[in-house]
N, CA, C and O atoms as a CHARMM CRD file, in Angstrom:
* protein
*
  324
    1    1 UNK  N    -16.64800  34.23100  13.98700 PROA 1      0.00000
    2    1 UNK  CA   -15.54500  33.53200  14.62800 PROA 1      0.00000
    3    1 UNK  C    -15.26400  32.19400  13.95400 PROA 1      0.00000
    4    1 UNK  O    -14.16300  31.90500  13.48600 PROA 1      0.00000
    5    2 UNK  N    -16.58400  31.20600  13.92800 PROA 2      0.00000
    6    2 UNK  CA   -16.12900  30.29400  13.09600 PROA 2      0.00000
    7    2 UNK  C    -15.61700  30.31100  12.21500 PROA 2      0.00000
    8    2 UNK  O    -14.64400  29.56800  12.08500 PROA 2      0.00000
    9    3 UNK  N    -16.14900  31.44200  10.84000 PROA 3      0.00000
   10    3 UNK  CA   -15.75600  31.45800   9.28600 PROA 3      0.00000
   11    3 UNK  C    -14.49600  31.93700   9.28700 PROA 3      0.00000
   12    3 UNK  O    -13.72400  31.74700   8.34800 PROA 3      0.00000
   13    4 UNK  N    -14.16100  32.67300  10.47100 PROA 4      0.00000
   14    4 UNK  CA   -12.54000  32.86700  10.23600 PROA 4      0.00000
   15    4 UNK  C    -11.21300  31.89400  10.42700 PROA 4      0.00000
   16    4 UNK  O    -10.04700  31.85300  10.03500 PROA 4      0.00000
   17    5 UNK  N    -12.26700  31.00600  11.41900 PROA 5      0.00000
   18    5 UNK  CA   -11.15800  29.52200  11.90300 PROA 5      0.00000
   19    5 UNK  C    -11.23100  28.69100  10.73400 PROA 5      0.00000
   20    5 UNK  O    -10.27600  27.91500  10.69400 PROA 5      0.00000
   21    6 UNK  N    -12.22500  28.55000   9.52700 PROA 6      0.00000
   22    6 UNK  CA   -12.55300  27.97000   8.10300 PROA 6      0.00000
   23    6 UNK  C    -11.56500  28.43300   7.35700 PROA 6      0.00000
   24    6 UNK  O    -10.98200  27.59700   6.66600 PROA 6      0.00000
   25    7 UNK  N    -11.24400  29.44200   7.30800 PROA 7      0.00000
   26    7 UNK  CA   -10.28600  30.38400   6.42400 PROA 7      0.00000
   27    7 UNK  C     -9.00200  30.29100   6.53500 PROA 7      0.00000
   28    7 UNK  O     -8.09200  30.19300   5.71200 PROA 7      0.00000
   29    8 UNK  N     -9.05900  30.34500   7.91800 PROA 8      0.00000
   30    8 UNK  CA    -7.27700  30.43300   8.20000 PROA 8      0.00000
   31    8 UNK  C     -7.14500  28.49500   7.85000 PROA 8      0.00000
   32    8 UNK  O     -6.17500  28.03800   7.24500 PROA 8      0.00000
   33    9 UNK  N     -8.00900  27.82900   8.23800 PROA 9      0.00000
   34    9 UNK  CA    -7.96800  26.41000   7.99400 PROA 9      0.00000
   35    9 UNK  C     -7.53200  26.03000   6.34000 PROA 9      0.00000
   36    9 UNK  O     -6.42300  25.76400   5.87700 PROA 9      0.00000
   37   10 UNK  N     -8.93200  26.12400   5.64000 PROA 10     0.00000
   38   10 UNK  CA    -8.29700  26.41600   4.41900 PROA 10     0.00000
   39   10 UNK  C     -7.23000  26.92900   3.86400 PROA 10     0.00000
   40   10 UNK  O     -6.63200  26.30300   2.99000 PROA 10     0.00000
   41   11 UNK  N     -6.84300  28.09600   4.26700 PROA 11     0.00000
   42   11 UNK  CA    -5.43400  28.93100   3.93200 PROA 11     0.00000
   43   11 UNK  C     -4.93200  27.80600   4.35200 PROA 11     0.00000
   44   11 UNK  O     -5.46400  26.86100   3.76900 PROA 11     0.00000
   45   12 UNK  N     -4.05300  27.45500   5.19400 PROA 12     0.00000
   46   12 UNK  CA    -2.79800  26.59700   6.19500 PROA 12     0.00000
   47   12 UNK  C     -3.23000  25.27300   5.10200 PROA 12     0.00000
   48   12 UNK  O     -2.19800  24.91300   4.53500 PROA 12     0.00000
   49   13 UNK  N     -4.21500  24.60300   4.72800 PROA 13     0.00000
   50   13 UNK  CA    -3.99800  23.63900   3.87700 PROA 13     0.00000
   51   13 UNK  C     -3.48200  23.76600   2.54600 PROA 13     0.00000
   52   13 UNK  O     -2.66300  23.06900   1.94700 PROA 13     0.00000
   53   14 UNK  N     -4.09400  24.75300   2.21000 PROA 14     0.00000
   54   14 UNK  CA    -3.73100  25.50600   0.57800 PROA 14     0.00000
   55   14 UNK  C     -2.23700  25.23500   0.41100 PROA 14     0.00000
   56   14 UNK  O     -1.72800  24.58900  -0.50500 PROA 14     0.00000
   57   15 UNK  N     -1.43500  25.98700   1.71400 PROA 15     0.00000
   58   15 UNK  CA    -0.32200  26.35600   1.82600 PROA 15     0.00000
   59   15 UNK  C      0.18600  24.96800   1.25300 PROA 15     0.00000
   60   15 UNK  O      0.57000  24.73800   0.10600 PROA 15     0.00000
   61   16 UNK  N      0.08900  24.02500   2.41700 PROA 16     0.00000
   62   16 UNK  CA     0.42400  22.30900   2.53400 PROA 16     0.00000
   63   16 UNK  C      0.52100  21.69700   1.19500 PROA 16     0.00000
   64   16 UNK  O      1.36400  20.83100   0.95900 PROA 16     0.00000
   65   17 UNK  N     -0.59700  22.26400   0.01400 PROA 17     0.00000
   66   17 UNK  CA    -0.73000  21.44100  -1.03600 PROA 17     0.00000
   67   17 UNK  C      0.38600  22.08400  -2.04400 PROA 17     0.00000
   68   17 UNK  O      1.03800  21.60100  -2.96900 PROA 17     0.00000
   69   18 UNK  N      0.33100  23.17000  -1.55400 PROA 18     0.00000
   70   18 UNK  CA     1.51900  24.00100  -2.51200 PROA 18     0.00000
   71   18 UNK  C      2.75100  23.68200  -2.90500 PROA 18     0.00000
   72   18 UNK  O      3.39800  23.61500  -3.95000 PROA 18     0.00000
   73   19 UNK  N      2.98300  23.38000  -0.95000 PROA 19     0.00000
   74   19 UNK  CA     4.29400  22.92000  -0.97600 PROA 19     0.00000
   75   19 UNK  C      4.48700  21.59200  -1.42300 PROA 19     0.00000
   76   19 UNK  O      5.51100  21.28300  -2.03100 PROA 19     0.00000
   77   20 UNK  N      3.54500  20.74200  -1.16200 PROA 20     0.00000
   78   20 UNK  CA     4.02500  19.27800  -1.66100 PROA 20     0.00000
   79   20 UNK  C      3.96900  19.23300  -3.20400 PROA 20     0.00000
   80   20 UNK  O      4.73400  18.40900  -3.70600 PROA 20     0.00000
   81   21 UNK  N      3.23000  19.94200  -4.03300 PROA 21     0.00000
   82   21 UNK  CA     3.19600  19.92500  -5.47700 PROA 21     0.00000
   83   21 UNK  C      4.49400  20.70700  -5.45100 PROA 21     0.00000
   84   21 UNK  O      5.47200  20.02600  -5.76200 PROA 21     0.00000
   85   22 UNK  N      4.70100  21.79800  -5.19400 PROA 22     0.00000
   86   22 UNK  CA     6.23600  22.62600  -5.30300 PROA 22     0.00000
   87   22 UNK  C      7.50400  21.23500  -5.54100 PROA 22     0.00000
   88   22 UNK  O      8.08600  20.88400  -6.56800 PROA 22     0.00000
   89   23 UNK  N      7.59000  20.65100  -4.00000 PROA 23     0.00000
   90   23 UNK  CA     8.31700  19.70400  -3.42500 PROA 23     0.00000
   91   23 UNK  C      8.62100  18.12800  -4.83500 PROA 23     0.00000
   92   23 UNK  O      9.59300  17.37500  -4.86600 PROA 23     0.00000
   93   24 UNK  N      7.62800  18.12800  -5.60700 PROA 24     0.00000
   94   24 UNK  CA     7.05100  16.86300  -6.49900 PROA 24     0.00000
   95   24 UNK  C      7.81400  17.75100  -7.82300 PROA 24     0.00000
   96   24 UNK  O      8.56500  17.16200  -8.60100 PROA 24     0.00000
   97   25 UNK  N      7.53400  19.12900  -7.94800 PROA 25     0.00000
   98   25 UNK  CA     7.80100  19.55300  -9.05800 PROA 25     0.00000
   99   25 UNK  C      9.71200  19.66400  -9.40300 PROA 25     0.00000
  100   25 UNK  O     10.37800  19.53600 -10.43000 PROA 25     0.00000
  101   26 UNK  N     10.05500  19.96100  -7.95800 PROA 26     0.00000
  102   26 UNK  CA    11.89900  20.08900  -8.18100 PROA 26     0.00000
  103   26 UNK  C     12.59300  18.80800  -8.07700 PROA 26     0.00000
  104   26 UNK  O     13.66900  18.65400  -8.65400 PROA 26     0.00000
  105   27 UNK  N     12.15000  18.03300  -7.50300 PROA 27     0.00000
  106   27 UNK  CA    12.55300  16.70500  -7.28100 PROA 27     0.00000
  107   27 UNK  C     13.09100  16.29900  -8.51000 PROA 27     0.00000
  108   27 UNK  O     12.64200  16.99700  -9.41900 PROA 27     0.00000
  109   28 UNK  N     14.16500  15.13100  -9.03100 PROA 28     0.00000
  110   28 UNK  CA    14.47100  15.04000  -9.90300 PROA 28     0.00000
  111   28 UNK  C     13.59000  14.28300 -11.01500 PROA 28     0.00000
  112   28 UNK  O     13.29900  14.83600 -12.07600 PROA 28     0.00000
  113   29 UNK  N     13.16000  12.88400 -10.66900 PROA 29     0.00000
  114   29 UNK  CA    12.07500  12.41500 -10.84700 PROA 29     0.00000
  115   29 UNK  C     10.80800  13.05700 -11.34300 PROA 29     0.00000
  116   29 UNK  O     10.50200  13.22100 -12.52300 PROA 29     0.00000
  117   30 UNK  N      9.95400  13.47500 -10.03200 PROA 30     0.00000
  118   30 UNK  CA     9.12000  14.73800 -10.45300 PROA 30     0.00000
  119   30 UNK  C      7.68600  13.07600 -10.03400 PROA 30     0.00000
  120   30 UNK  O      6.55700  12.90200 -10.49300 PROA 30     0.00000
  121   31 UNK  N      8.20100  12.53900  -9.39700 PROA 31     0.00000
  122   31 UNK  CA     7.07100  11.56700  -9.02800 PROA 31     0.00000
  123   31 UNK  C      6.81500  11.22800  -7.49700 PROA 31     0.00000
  124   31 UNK  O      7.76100  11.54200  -6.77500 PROA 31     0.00000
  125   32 UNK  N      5.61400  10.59100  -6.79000 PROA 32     0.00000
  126   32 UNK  CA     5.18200  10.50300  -5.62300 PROA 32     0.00000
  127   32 UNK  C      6.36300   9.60300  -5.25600 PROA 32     0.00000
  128   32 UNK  O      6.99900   8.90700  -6.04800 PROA 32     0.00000
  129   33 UNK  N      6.59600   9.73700  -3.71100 PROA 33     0.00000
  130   33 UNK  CA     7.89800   8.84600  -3.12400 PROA 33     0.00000
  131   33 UNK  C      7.09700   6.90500  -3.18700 PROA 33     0.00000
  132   33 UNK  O      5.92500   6.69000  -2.87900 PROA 33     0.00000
  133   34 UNK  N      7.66900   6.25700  -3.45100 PROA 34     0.00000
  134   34 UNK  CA     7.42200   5.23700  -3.60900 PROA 34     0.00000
  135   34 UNK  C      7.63800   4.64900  -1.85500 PROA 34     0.00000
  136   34 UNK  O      8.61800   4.50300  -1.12400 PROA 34     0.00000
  137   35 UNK  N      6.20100   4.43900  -1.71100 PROA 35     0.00000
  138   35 UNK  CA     6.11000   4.06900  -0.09400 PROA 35     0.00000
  139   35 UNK  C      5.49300   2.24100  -0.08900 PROA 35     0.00000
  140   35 UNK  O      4.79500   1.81600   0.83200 PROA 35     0.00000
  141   36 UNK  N      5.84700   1.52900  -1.07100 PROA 36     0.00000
  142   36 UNK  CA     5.61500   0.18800  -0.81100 PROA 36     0.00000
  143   36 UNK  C      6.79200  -0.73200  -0.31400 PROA 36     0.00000
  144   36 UNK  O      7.90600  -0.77000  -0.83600 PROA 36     0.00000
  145   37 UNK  N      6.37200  -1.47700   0.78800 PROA 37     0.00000
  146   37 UNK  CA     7.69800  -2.14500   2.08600 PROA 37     0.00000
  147   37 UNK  C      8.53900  -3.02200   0.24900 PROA 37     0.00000
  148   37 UNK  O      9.57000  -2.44000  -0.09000 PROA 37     0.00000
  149   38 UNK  N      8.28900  -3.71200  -0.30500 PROA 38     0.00000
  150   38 UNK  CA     8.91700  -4.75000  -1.45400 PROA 38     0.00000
  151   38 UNK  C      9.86000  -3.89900  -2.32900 PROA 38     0.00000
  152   38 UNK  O     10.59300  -4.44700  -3.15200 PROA 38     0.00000
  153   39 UNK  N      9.84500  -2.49800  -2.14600 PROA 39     0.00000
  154   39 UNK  CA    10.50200  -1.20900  -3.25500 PROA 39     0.00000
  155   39 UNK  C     11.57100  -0.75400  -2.30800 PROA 39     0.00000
  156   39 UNK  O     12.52700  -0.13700  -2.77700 PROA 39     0.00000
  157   40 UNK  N     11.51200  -0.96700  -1.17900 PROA 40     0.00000
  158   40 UNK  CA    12.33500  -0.23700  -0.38200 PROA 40     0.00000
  159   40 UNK  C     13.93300  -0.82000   0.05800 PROA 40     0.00000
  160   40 UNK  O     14.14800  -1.80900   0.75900 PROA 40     0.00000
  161   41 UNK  N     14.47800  -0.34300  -0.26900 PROA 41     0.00000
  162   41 UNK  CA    15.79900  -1.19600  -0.66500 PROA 41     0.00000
  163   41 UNK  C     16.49400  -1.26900   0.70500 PROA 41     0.00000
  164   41 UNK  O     17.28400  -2.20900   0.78700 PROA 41     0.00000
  165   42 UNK  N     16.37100  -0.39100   1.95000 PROA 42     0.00000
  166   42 UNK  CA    16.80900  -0.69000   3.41300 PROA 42     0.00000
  167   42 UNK  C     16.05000  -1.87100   3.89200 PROA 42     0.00000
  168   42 UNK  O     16.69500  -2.75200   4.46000 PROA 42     0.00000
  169   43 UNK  N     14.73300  -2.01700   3.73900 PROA 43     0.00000
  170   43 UNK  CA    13.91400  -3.22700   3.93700 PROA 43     0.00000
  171   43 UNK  C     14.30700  -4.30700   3.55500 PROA 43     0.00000
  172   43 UNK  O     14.31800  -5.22500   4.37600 PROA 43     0.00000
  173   44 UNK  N     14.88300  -4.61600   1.80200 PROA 44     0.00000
  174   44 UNK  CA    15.26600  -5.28400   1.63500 PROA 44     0.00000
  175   44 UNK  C     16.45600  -5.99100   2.09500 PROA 44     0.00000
  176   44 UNK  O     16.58700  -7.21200   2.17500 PROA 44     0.00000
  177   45 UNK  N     17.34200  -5.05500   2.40200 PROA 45     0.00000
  178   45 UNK  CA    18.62000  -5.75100   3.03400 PROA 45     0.00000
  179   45 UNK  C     18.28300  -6.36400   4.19000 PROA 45     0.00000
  180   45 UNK  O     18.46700  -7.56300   4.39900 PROA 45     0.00000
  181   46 UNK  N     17.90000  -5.76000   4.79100 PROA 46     0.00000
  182   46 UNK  CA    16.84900  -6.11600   6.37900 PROA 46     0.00000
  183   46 UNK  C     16.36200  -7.59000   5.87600 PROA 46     0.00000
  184   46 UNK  O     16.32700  -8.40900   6.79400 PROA 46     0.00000
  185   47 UNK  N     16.07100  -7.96700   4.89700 PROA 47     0.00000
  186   47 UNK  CA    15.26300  -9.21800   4.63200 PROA 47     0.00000
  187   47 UNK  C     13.53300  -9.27200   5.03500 PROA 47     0.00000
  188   47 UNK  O     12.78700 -10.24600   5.14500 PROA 47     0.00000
  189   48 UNK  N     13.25200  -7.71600   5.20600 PROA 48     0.00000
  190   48 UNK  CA    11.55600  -7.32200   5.21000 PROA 48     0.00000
  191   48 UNK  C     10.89300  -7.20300   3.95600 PROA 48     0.00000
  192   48 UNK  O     11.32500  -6.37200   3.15800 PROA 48     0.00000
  193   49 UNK  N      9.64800  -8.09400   3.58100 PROA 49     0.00000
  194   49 UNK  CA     9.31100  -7.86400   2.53200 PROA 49     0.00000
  195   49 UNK  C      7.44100  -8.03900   2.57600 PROA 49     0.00000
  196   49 UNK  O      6.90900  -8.91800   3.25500 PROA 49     0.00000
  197   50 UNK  N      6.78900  -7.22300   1.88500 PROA 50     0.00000
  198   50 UNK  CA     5.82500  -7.45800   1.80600 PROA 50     0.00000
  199   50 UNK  C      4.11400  -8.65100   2.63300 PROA 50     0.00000
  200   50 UNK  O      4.26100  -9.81600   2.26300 PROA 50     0.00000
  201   51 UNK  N      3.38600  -8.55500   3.12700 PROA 51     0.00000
  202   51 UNK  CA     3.34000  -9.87200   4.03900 PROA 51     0.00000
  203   51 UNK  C      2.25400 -10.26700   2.70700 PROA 51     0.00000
  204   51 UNK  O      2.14400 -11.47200   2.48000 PROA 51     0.00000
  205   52 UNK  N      1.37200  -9.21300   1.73700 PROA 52     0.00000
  206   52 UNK  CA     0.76300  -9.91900   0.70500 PROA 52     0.00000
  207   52 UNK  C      1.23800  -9.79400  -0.64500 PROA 52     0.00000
  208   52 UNK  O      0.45500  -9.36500  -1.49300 PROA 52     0.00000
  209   53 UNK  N      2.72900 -10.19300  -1.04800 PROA 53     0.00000
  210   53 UNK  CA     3.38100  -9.88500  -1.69600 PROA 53     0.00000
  211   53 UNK  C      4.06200 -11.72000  -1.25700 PROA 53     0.00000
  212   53 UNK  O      3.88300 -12.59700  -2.10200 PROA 53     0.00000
  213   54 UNK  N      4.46900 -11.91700  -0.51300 PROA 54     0.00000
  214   54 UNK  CA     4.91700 -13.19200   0.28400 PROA 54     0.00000
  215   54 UNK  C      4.11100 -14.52100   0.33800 PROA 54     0.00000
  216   54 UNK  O      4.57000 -15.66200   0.39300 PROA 54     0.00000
  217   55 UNK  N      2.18800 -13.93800   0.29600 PROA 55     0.00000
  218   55 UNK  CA     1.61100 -14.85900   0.79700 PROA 55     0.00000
  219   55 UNK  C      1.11300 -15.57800  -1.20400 PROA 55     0.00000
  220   55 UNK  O      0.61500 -16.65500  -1.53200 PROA 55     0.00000
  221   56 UNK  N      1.52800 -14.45100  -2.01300 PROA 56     0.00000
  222   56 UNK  CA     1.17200 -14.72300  -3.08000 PROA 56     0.00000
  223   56 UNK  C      2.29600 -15.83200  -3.71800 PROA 56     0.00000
  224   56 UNK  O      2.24400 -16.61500  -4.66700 PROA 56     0.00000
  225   57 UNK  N      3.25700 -15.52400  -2.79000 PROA 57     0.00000
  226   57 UNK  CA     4.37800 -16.25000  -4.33300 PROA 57     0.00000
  227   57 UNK  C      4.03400 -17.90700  -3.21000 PROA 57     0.00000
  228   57 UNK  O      3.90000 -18.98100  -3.79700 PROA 57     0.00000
  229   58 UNK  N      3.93800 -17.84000  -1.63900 PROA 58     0.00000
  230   58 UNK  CA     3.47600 -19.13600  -1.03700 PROA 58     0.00000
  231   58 UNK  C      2.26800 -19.19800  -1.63600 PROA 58     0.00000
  232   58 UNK  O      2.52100 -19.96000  -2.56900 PROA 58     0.00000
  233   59 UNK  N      1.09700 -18.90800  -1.73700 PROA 59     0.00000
  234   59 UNK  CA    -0.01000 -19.49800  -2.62800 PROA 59     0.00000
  235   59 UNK  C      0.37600 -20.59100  -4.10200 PROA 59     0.00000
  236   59 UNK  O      0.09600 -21.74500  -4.42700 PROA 59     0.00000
  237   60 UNK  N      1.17500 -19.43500  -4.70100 PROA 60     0.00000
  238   60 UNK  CA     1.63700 -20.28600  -6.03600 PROA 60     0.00000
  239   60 UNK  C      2.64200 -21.11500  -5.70500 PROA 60     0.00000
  240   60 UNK  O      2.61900 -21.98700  -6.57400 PROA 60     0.00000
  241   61 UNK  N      3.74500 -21.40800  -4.74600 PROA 61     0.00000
  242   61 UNK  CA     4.31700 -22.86400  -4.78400 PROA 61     0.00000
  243   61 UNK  C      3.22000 -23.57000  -4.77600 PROA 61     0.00000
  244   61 UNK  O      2.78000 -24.15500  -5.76500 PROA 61     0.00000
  245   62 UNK  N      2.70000 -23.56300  -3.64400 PROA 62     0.00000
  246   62 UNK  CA     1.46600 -24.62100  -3.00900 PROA 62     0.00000
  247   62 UNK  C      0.85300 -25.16800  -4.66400 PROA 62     0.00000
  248   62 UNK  O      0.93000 -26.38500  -4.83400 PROA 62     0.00000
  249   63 UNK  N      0.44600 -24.59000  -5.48800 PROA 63     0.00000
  250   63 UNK  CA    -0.49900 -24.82700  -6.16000 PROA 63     0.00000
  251   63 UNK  C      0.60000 -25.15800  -6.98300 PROA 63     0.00000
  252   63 UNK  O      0.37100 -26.35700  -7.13700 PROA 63     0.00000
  253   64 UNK  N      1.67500 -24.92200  -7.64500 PROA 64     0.00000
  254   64 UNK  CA     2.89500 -25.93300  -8.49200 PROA 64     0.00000
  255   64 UNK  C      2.99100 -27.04400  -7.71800 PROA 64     0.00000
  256   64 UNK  O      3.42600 -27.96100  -8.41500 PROA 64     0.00000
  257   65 UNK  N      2.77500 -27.41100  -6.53700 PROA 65     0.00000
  258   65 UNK  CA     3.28800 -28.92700  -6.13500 PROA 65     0.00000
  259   65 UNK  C      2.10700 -29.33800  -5.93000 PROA 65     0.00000
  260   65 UNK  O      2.16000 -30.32400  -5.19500 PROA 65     0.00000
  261   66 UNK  N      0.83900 -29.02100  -6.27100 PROA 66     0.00000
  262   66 UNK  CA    -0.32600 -29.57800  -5.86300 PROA 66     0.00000
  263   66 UNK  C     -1.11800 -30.06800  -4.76900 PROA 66     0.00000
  264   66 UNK  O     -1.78600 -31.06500  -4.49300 PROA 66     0.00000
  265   67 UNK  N     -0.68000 -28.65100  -4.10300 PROA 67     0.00000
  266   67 UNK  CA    -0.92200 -28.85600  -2.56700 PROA 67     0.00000
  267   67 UNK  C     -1.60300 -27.77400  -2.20700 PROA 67     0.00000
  268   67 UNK  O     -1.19300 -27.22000  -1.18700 PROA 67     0.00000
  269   68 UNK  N     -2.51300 -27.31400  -2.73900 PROA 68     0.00000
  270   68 UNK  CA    -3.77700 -26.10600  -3.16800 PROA 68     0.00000
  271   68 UNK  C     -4.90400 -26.83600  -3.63300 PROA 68     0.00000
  272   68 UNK  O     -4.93100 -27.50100  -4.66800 PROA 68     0.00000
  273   69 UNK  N     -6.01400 -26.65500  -2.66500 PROA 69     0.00000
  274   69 UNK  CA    -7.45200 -26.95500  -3.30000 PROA 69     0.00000
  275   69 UNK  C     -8.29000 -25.42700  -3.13100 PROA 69     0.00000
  276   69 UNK  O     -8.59800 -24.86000  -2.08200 PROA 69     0.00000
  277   70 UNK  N     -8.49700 -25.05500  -4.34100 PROA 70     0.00000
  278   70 UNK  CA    -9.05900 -24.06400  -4.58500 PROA 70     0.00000
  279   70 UNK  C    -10.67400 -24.62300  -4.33900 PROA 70     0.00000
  280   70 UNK  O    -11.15300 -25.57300  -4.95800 PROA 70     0.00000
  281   71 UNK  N    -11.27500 -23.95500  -3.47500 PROA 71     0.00000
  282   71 UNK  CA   -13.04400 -24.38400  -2.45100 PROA 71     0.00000
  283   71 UNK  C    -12.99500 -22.97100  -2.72700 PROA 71     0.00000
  284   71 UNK  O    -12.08100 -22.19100  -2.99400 PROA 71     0.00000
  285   72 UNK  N    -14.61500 -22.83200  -2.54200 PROA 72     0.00000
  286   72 UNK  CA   -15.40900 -21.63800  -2.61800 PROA 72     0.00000
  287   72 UNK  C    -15.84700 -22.07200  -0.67300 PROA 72     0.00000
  288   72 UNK  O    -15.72600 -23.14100  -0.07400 PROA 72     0.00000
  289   73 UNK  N    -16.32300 -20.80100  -0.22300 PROA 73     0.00000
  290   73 UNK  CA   -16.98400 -20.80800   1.18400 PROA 73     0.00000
  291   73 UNK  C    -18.26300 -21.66200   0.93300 PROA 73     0.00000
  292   73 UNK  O    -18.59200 -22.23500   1.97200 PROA 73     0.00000
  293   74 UNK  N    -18.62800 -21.78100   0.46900 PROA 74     0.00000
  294   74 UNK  CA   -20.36300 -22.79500   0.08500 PROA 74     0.00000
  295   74 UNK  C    -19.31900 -24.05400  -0.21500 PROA 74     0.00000
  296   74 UNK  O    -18.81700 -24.28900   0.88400 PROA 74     0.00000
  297   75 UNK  N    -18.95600 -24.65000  -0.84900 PROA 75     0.00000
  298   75 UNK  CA   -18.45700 -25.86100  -0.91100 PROA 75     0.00000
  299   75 UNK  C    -17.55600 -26.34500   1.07900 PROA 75     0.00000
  300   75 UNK  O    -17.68000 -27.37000   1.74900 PROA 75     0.00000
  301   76 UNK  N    -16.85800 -25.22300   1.32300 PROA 76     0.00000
  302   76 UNK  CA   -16.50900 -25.80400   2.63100 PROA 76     0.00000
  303   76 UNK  C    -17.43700 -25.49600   3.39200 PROA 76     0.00000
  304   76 UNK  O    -17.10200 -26.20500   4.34200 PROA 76     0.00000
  305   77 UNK  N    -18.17700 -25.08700   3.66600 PROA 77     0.00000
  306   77 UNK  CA   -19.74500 -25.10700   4.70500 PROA 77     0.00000
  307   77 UNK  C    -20.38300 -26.67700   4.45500 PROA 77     0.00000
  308   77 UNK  O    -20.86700 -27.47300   5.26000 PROA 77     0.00000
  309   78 UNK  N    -20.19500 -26.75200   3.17100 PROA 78     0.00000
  310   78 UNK  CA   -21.28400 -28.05800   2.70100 PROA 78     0.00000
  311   78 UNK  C    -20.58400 -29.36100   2.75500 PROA 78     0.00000
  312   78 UNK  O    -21.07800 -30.38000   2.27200 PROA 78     0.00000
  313   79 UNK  N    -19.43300 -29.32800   3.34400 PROA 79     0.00000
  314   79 UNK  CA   -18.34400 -30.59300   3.58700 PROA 79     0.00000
  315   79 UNK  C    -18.37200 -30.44800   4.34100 PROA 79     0.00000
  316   79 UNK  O    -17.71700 -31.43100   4.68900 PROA 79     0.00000
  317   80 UNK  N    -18.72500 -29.70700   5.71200 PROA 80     0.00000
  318   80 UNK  CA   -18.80500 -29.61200   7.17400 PROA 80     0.00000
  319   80 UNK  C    -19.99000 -30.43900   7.58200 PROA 80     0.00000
  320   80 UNK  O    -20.10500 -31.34300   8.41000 PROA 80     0.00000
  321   81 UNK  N    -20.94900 -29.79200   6.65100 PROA 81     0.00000
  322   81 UNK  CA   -22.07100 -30.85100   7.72300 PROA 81     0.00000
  323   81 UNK  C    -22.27200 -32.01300   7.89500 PROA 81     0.00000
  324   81 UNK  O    -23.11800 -32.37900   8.71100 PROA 81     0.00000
């Protein structure tokens, strides 16, 4: 009973992989759908973008106007005490 619920399991996935390689192969492209929020051009109009994609380009102002102190966790532990 089990090895047959394994089988039909396996089968029904087999199927799944088939189709999505099938699905990848006719596509025009022929590449994975690009699922990152910064690529997505409805997002963009929306004005949604990335939140560590955002925090990088605020990291680098900070550090062009010199308003970034790059500390290790041991240096701010050791200014605490």
């Amino acid at each position: 009973m089990i090895l047959k619920l394994i089988i039909i399991s396996v089968v029904l996935l087999g199927i799944g992989f088939i189709g999505f390689a099938i699905s990848i192969l006719v596509k025009k492209n022929g590449q994975f759908p690009e699922t990152h929020i910064g690529n997505t051009e409805f997002l963009k109009k929306e004005g949604v973008s990335c939140a560590t994609s955002q925090d990088k380009l605020e990291q680098a102002k900070a550090f062009k106007k010199g308003r970034y102190k790059k500390d290790t966790i041991l240096e701010k532990v050791f200014s605490n005490l």
